[in-house]
Steps between C-alpha positions, in 0.01 A plus 500: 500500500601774316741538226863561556424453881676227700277291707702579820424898454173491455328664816338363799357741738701759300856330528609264256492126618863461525504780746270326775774189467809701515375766778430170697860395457575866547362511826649137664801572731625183443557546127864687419471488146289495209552287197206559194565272154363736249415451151765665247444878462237487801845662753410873493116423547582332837752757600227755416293331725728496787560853489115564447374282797835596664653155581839582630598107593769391286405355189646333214385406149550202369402372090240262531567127271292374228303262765405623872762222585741682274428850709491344848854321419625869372378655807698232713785547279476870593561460914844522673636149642403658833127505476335296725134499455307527172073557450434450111144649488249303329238600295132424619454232215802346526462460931152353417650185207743431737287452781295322296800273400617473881124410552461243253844342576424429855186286414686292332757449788779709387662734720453885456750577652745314243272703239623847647863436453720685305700354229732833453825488711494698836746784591 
């Protein structure tokens, strides 16, 4: 990687990888709003990517935590009472360990399903 470059803008088929997540986001009828955790001081980058790729979906930008837990319970924080249904997107690494745990848990005859649920209080 190169210095002073985020991970998330460095470029993939000449669009930074955050881009190919968002525009998919972007593009889904079915989602109203968009909600980004962001690391402090990282705001105008992403807004500068909106208007560069131009994403026109509403967005808001939320200060991620010190842990990812931290950022995901900031971005939760963040909704209206009203909101319905939330996707937290998962990075590739972090789908694959839990799988792994889900995996590893069912041979020994617990239930993944009991592994998948949340702990953080529903709206």
């Amino acid at each position: 990687m190169g210095a002073n470059v985020d991970k998330l803008f460095l470029e993939l088929n000449g669009c930074p990888v955050v881009a190919h997540t968002w525009r998919q986001f972007e593009q889904a009828d079915c989602v109203e709003e968009i909600v980004m955790v962001v690391r402090e001081g990282m705001q105008e980058a992403f807004m500068e990517l909106a208007r560069k790729c131009g994403f026109r979906k509403k967005l808001r930008l939320v200060a991620g935590g010190k842990e990812r837990q931290d950022s995901v319970w900031n971005g939760l924080e963040s909704l209206p009472r009203s909101t319905e249904i939330v996707v937290i997107q998962t990075p590739p690494g972090l789908a694959r360990a839990s799988r792994s745990s889900r995996l590893r848990s069912r041979r020994r005859g617990k239930s993944a399903r009991r592994l998948r649920r949340s702990r953080l209080p529903i709206r």
